[in-house]
C-alpha positions as CSV (number, residue, x, y, z in Angstrom):
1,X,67.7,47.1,2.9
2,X,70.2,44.4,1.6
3,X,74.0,43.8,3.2
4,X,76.4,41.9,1.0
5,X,79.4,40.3,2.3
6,X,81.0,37.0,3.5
7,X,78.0,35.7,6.3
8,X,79.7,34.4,9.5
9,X,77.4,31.8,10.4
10,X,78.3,31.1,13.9
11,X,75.6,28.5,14.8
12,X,76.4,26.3,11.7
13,X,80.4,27.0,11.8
14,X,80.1,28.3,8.3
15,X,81.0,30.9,6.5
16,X,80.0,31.8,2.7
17,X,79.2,34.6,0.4
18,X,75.5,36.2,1.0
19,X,73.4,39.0,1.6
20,X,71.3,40.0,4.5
21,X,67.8,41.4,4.1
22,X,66.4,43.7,6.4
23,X,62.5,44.9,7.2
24,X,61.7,47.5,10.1
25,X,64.8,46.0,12.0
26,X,64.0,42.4,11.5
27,X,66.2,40.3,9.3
28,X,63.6,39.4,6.8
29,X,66.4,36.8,4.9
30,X,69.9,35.5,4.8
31,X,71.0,34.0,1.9
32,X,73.6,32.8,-0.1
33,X,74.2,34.9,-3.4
34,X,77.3,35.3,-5.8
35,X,78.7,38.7,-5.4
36,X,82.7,40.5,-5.8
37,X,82.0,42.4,-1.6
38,X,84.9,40.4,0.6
39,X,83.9,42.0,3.9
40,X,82.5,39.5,6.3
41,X,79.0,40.0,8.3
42,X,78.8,38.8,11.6
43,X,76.3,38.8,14.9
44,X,77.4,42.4,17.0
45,X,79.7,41.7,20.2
46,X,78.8,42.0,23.7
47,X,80.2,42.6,26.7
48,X,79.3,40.0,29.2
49,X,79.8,42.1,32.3
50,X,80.9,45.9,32.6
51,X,80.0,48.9,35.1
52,X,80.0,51.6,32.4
53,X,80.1,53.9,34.9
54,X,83.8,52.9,34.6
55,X,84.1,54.5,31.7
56,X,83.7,57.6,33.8
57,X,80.6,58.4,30.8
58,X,76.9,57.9,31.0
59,X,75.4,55.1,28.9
60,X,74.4,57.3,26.1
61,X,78.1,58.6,25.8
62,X,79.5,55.3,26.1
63,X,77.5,54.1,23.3
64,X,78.8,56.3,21.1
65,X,82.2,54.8,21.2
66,X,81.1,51.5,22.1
67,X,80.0,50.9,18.4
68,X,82.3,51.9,16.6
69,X,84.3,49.0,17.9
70,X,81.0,46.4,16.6
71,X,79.8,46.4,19.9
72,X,76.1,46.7,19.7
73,X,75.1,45.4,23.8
74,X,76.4,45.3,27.2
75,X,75.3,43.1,29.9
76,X,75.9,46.2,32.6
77,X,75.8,46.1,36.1
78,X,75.4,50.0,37.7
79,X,76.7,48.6,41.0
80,X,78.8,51.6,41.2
81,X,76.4,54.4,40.8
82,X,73.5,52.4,43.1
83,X,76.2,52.2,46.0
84,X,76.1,56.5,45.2
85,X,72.4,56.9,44.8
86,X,70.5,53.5,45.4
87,X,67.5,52.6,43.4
88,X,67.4,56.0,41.8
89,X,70.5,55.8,40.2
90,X,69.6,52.3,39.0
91,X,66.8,53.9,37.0
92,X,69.0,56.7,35.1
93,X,71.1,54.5,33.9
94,X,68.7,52.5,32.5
95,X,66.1,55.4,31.0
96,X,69.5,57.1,29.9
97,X,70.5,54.1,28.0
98,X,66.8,53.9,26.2
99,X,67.9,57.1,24.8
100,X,70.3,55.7,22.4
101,X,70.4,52.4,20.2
102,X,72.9,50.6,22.0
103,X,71.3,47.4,23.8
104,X,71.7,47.8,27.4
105,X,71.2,45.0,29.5
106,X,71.4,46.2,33.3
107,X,70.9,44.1,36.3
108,X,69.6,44.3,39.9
109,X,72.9,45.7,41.8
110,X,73.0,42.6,44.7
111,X,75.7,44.6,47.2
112,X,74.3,47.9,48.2
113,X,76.6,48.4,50.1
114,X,79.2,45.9,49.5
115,X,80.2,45.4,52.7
116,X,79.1,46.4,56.2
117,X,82.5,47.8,56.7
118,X,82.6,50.6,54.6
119,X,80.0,53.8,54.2
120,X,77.8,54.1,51.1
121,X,75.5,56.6,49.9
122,X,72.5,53.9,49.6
123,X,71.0,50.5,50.5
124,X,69.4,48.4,48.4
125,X,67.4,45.5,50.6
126,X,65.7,42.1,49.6
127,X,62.7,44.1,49.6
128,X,64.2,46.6,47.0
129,X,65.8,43.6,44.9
130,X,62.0,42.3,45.0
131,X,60.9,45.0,43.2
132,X,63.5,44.8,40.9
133,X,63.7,41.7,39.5
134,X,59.6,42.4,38.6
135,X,60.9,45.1,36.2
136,X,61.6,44.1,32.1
137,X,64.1,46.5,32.1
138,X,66.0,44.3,34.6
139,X,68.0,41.3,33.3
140,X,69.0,39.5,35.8
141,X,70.7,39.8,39.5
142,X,74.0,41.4,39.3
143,X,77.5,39.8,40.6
144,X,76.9,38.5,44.2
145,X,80.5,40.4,45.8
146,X,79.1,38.8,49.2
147,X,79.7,35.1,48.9
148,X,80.5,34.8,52.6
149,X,76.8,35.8,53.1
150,X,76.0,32.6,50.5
151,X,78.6,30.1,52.2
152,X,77.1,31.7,56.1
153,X,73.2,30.8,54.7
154,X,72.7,34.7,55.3
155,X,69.2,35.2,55.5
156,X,69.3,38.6,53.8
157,X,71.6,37.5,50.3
158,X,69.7,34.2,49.9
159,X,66.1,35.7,49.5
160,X,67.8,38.2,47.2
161,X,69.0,35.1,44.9
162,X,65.5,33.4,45.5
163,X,63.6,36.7,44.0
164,X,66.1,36.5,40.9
165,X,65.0,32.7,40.5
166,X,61.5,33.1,41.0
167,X,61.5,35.5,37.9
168,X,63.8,33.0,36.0
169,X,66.6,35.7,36.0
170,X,69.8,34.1,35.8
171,X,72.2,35.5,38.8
172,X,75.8,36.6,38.6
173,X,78.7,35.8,40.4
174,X,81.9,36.8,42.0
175,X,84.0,34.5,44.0
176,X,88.2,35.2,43.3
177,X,90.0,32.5,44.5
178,X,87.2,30.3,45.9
179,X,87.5,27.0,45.6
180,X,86.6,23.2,46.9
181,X,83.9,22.6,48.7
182,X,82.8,26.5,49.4
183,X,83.1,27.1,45.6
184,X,80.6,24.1,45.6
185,X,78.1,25.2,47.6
186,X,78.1,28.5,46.2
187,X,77.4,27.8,42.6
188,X,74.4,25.1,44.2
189,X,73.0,28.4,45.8
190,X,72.5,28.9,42.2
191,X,75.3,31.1,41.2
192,X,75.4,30.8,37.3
193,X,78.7,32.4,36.6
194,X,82.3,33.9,37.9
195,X,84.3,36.9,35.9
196,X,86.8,36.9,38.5
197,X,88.7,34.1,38.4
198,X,92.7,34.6,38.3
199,X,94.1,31.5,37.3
200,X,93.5,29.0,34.7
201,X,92.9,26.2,38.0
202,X,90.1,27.5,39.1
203,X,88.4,28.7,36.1
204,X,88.9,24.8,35.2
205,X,87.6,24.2,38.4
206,X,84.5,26.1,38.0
207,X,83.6,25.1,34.5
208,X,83.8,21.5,35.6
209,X,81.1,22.6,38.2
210,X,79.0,24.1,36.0
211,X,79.9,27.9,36.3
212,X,80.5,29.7,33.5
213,X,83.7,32.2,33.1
214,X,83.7,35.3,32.0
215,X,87.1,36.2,30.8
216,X,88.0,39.6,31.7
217,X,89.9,42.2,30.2
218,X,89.8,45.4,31.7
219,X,92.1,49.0,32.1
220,X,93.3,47.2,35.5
221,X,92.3,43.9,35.6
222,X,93.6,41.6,33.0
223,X,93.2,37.9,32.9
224,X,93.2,37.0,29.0
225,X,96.3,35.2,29.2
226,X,95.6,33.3,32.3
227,X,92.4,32.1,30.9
228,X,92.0,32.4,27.0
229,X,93.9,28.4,26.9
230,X,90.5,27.0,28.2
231,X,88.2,28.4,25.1
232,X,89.0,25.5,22.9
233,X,87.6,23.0,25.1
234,X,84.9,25.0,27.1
235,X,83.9,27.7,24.5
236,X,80.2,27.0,24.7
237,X,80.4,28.2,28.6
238,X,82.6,31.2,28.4
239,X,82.3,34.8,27.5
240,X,84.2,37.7,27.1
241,X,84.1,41.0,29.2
242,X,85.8,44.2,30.0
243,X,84.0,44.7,34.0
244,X,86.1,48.1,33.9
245,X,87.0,50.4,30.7
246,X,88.1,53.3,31.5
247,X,87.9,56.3,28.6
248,X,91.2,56.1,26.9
249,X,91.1,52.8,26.3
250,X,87.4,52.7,25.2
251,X,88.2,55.1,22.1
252,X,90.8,52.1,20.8
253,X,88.5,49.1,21.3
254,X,86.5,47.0,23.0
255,X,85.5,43.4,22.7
256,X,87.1,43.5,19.1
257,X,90.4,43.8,20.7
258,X,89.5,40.2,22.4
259,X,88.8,38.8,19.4
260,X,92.3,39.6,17.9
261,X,94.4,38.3,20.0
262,X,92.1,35.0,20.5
263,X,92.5,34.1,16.8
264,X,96.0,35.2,17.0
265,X,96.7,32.0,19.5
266,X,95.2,30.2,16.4
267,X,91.6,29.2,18.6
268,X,88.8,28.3,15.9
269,X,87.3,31.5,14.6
270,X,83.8,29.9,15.5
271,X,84.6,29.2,19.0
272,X,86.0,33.0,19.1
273,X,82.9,34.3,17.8
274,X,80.7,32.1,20.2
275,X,82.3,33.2,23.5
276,X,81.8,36.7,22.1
277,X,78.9,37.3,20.5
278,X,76.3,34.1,20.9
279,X,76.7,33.3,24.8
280,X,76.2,36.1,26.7
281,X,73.0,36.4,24.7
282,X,71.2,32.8,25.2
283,X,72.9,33.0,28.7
284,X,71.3,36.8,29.5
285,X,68.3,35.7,27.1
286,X,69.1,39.4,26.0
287,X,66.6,40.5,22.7
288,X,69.4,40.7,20.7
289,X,70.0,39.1,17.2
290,X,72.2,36.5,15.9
291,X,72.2,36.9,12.8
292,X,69.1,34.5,12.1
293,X,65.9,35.0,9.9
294,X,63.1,37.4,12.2
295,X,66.3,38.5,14.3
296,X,66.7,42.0,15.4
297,X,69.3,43.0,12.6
298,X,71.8,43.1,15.2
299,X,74.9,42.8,13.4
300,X,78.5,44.0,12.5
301,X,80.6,44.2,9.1
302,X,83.9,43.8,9.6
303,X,87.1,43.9,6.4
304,X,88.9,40.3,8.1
305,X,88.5,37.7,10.4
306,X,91.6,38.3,12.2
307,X,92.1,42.0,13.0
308,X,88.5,42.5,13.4
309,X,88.3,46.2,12.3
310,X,84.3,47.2,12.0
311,X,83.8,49.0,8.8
312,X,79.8,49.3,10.0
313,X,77.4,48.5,13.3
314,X,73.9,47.9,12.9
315,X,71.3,47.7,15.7
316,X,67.7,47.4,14.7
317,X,68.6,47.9,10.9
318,X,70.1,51.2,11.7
319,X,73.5,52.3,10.5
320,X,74.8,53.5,13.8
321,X,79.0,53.6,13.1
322,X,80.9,53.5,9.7
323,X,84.8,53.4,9.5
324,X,85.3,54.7,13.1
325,X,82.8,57.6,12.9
326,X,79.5,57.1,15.2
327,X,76.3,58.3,14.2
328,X,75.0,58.3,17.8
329,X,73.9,61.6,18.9
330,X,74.2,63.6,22.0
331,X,71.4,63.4,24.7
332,X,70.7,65.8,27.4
333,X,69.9,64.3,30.8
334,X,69.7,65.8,34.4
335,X,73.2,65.4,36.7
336,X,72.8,63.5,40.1
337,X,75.2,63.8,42.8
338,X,75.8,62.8,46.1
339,X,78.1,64.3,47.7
340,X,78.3,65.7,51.2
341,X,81.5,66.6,53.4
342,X,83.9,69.6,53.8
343,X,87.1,70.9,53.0
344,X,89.8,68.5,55.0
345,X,92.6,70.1,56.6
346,X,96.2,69.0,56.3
347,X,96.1,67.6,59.9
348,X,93.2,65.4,59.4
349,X,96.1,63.2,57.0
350,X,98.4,62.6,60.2
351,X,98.6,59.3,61.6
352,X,100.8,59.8,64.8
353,X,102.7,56.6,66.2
354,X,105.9,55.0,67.8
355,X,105.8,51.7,66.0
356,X,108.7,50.3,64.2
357,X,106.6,48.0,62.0
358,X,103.4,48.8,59.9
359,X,101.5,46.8,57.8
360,X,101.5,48.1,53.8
361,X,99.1,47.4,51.0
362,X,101.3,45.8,47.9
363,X,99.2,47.0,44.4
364,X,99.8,44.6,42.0
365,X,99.7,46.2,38.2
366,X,96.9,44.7,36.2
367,X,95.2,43.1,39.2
368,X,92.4,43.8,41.6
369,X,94.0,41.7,44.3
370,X,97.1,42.8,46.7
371,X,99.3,41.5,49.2
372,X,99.9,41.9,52.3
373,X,103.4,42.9,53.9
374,X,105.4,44.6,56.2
375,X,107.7,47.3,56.3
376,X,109.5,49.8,58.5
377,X,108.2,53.1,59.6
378,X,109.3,56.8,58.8
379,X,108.1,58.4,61.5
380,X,108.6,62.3,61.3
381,X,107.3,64.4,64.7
382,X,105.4,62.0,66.0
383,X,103.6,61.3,62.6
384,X,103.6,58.2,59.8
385,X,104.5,59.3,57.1
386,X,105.1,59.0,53.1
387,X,108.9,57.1,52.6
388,X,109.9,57.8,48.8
389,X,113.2,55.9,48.9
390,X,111.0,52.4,49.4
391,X,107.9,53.7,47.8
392,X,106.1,53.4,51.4
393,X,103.6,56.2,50.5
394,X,100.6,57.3,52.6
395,X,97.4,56.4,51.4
396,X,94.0,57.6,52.4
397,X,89.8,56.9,52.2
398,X,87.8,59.9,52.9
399,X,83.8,59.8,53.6
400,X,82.1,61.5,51.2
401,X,78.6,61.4,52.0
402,X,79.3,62.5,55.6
403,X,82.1,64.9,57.3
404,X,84.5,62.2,59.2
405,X,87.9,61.7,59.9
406,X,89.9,60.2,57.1
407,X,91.4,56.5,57.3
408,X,95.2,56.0,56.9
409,X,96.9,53.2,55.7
410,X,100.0,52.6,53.3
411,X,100.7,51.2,50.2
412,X,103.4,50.3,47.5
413,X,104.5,50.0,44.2
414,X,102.2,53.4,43.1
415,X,105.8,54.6,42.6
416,X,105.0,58.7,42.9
417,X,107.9,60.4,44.0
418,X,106.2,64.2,44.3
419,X,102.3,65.4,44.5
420,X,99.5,63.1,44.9
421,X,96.8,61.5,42.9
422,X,93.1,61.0,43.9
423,X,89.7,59.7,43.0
424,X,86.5,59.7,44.4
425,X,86.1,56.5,41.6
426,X,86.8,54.6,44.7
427,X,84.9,50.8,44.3
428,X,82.5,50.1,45.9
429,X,81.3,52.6,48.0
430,X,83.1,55.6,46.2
431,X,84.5,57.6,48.8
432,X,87.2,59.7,47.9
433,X,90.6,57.6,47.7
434,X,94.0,59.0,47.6
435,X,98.1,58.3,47.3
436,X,100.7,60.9,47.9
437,X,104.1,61.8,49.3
438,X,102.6,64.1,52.1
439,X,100.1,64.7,54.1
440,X,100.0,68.0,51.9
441,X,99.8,66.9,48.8
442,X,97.3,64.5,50.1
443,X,95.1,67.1,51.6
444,X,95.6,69.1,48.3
445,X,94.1,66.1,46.2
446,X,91.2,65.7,48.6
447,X,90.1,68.7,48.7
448,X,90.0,69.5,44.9
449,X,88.0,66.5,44.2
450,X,85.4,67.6,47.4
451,X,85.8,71.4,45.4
452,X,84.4,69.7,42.3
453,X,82.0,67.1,43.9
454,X,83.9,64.5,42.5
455,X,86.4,63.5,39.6
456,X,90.5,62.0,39.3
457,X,93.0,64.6,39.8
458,X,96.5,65.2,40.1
459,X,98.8,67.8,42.4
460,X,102.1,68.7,42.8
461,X,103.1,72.2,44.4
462,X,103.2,73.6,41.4
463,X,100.2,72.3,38.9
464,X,97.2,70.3,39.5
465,X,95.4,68.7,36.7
466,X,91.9,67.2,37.1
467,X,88.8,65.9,35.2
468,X,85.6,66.5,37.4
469,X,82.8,63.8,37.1
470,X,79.8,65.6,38.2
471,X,77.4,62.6,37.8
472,X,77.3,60.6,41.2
473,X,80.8,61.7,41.4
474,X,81.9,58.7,39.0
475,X,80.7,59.8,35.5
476,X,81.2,62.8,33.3
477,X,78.5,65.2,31.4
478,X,81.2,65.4,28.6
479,X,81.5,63.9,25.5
480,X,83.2,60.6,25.4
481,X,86.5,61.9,23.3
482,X,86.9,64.7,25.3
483,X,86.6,63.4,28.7
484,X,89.3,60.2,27.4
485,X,91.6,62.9,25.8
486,X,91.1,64.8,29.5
487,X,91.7,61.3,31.1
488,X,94.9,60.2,29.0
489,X,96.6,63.5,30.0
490,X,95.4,63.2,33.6
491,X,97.2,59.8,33.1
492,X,100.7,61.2,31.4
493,X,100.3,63.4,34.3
494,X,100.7,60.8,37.2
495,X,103.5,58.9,35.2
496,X,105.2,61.8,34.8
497,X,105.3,62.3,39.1
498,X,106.4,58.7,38.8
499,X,104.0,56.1,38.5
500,X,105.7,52.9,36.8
501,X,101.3,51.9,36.8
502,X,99.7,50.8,33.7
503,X,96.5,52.4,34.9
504,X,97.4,54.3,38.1
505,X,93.8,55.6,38.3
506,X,92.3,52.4,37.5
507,X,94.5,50.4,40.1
508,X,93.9,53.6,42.9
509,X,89.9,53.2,42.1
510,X,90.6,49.3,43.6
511,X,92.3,50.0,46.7
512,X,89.2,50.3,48.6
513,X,87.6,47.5,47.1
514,X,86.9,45.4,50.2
515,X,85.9,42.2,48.3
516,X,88.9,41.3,46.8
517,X,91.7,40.1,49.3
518,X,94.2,40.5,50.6
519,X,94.6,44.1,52.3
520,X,92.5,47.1,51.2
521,X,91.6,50.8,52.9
522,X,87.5,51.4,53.7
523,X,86.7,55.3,54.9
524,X,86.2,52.9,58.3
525,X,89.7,51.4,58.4
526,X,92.7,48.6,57.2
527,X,90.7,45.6,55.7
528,X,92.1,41.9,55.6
529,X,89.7,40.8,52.6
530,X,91.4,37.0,53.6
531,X,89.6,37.0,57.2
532,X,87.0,39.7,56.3
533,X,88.2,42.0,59.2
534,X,89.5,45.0,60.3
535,X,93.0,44.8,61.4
536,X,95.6,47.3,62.6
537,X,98.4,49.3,60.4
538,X,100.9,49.0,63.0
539,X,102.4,46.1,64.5
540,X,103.3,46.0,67.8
C-alpha cells in the first residue's frame, strides 16, 4: 500500500513531497516523489498521560473516538478503576484494549489506595507492583500521588519505584506545587516526570532538574496557557496530555486540539510535533512508529499544518478513521462492579451544630486544587445547612463499598441554586460524591446513583436526569456518542440549576481528591491536602 502527501519529517525538521510504502504494517519505504496530493503525513499523536476511565468509556469505546482525532496511542494509567477493583481491573483494561487497534500503553497504578485517609475498594502492595512491573503488557509505574511517602523514605513506595527500575521501566510523577529541595530529592528517587505542575516557575524549575512536563489539558484541569511559553526552549523534554477527557469533549478532539493552538502562538511546527508525537514514545519506549523505514505504520494524514484536521489514522497499516468516521468496531466484554451500600436516608445528610464559623472548600473552575476559607453558618433546627444566597452549599462523600455514615463538609462557587448533582466518578477512591441545596436533594442524588450502582446524575423535585456507568461504577457499556450526547445533556442540565462550572461534573469528580491541596472531602472526613490531615469543618 502507498500514501502520498507532504511527509512531516519530525526527526530531520523537514518537510517535502513523498509517499509512504507499507508491508504487513511495517513501513517498508519513505521517499521523496513528485506528485499534485497537498495533504501532509505525519507520526500519530499520543497522549502522554490519561485515565480513560475518565472518559466514562472502556478502552475499546474510547478508541473509537480517539482516532478519529489522529490519535493512534495513549500512555494510560487505570489508577481509577484499580482503586475500584485492584489488580483485576488492571487486567480488563488492558485485555479490553488488545481488542481494538488503538496502542494502549497502561502502567502499574502506584497508589491503591491513594491515601490512608480515604476507603477504596482495593489495595495494590509492593508485592503486587512486583508482579506487575514483570508483565510486557505493563509500561511503566504509574504517577507516584504519594510523594510524602518519597520525601518520608517510606519503606513501602520506595521498593515500589525500585521494582519499576529494576525492570528499566521509567516511573511517573505527581508533585503540584513542590518545589526546592523536596522537589530535589524526589525526582533523585528517580521520579522521571511531573503532569501537574500549575505554573510556568515550577515547570521551569523542574525541567532544570531534569523532570520532564507533561502539559496538561483536560475537561477540568487546564494548564496550556501556564505552560505552552516553555516548549520553545525545552521541547525535547515535554509532552502533551489530557489526564482527564470526559465524553463530550472527546467527540471534538484530542491531542489535535493541542497542536492548534500551539502553532497558533507561532512555536516551530517541529517542536509542536515533537512534544506530541516523538517524546512520549522514546520516553515510554512505546512500539509505536515514527514515521521511519521498518516502523509500525503508525501514522496520521492530516489537510494543514495549522488546524490539524485528520482526514485518515493508520495503525499497523490499517485504515482505522477517515474524515471523522471510525472504522473501529464494537466489542463485547463482561461488566465489573463494585459496589456495596444501601439506600441513605435524608437524615444521614444532617450535620447538627452551634458554631458561627465553618471551614468551606473554594472549587476553582479549571483546576484540581482549592482554597481554603471561612464563612458563616446557616444553621436551621439544630442542622448545617445549604446557604444559596452565598453559594455555601452542602457537600457530601458517601462509602460505597461499605454501609457508613456519610461525611459533610461545604463548598463554593458550584453555583446550584435548586436540586443536586452527584457522582460516584469521585477521584481516587470513587465513593459517591455529591453538591446540593438540601439535605433532600442530596439524599435524592445519592441514592439514585446507589439505585444504578454507579453513574453522574442530576435532581431537582421535579426531574432527575442521569447516565449510569455500570463498569466499576466509572465507565459506561454504551457507545462512545451516545454516552457523550447522554453526558452533554446531563451537563446543560446542572447549568441550567445554576452551575456558572465549565465542567461541573468534572470539577465535583475532584473534590475528593486528597492529593491535591488545599481542602478536599474523603468518605472519612475534611482533608487539609497542605498538612496531609484531617481537620474540623467548624471553627470554634
Amino acid at each position: 500500500m502507498i500514501v502520498q502527501g507532504n511527509i512531516v519529517d519530525i526527526q530531520n525538521k523537514q518537510i517535502f513531497k513523498g509517499e509512504v510504502a507499507i508491508e504487513n504494517g511495517k513501513i517498508i519505504s519513505v521517499k521523496a516523489t513528485n506528485h499534485s496530493v497537498e495533504n501532509y503525513i505525519l507520526p500519530g499523536f499520543v497522549d502522554a498521560h490519561i485515565h480513560i476511565e475518565s472518559s466514562m468509556l472502556v478502552p475499546s469505546e474510547f478508541a473509537k473516538i480517539a482516532v478519529t482525532h489522529g490519535t493512534v496511542a495513549t500512555v494510560s494509567d487505570p489508577h481509577e478503576i484499580a482503586n475500584v477493583l485492584g489488580v483485576k481491573g488492571v487486567d480488563f483494561m488492558i485485555e479490553n484494549g488488545k481488542k481494538v487497534p488503538l496502542k494502549f500503553n497502561f502502567g502499574a497504578p502506584s497508589c491503591v489506595p491513594a491515601t490512608s485517609f480515604e476507603s477504596a475498594g482495593a489495595i495494590i502492595d509492593a508485592d503486587d507492583i512486583k508482579l506487575m512491573m514483570e508483565n510486557p503488557d505493563i509500561k511503566y509505574l504509574a504517577e507516584m500521588m504519594n510523594y510524602p511517602g518519597v520525601l518520608f523514605d517510606d519503606a513501602e513506595v520506595l521498593k515500589k519505584i525500585e521494582h519499576a527500575k529494576n525492570n528499566n521501566k521509567p516511573v511517573d510523577g505527581h508533585a503540584p506545587g513542590l518545589r526546592g529541595d523536596d522537589v530535589t530529592k524526589y525526582i533523585s528517587a528517580g521520579i522521571s516526570t511531573d503532569h501537574e505542575c500549575f505554573t510556568y516557575d515550577e515547570a521551569l524549575e523542574k525541567l532544570q532538574k531534569g523532570m520532564k512536563v507533561i502539559i496538561r489539558e483536560g475537561s477540568a484541569a487546564k494548564n496550556f496557557e501556564a505552560l505552552i511559553d516553555l516548549l520553545p526552549e525545552h521541547f525535547e523534554h515535554m509532552m502533551f496530555c489530557s489526564d482527564d477527557k470526559h465524553p463530550d469533549d472527546l467527540l471534538l478532539g484530542h491531542i489535535n486540539q493541542l497542536c492548534e493552538r500551539a502553532v497558533a502562538k507561532g512555536i516551530d511546527i517541529f517542536k509542536v510535533l515533537q512534544a506530541a508525537c516523538v517524546n512520549p514514545v522514546k520516553h515510554y519506549n512505546l512500539d509505536v512508529g515514527l514515521l521511519q523505514k521498518g516502523d509500525d505504520a503508525d501514522f496520521v494524514v492530516v489537510d494543514n499544518l495549522k488546524k490539524f484536521n485528520v482526514l485518515e489514522t493508520y495503525i499497523n497499516g490499517e485504515l482505522v478513521a477517515k474524515k471523522g468516521e471510525s472504522f473501529i468496531k464494537h466489542v463485547d466484554f463482561e461488566v465489573l462492579n463494585n459496589f456495596n451500600t444501601d439506600k441513605k436516608e435524608v437524615s444521614d445528610f444532617k450535620f447538627e451544630s452551634s458554631s458561627k464559623k465553618i471551614r468551606v472548600i473554594e472549587a476553582l473552575d479549571g483546576e484540581l486544587v482549592t482554597n481554603q476559607i471561612e464563612a458563616d453558618s446557616l444553621i436551621i433546627d439544630g442542622n448545617l445547612v445549604s446557604n444559596t444566597k452565598t453559594d455555601i452549599l452542602k457537600m457530601t462523600v458517601v462509602n460505597r463499598y461499605q454501609n457508613d455514615d456519610p461525611a459533610i463538609a461545604f463548598i463554593k462557587n458550584f453555583g446550584i441554586k435548586e436540586g443536586a448533582i452527584a457522582s460516584s466518578v469521585g477521584h481516587d477512591s470513587h465513593n459517591i460524591i455529591a453538591v446540593g441545596v438540601s439535605d433532600e436533594m442530596i439524599c435524592k442524588a445519592v441514592n439514585l446513583l446507589i439505585e444504578n450502582r454507579g453513574g453522574v446524575c442530576a435532581v431537582t423535585a421535579t426531574k432527575e436526569k442521569i447516565v449510569s456507568l455500570p463498569v466499576a461504577g466509572i465507565m459506561s457499556d454504551k457507545p462512545a456518542k451516545e454516552i457523550g450526547k447522554a453526558y452533554a445533556e446531563l451537563d446543560t442540565m446542572a447549568k441550567q440549576m445554576g452551575s456558572k462550572l465549565r465542567a461541573p461534573y468534572m470539577s465535583l469528580s475532584f473534590m475528593a481528591l486528597l492529593v491535591i491541596p488545599a481542602l478536599k472531602l474523603s468518605d472519612k472526613g475534611l482533608f487539609d491536602g497542605s498538612t496531609f490531615k484531617f481537620t474540623s469543618l467548624e471553627i470554634k
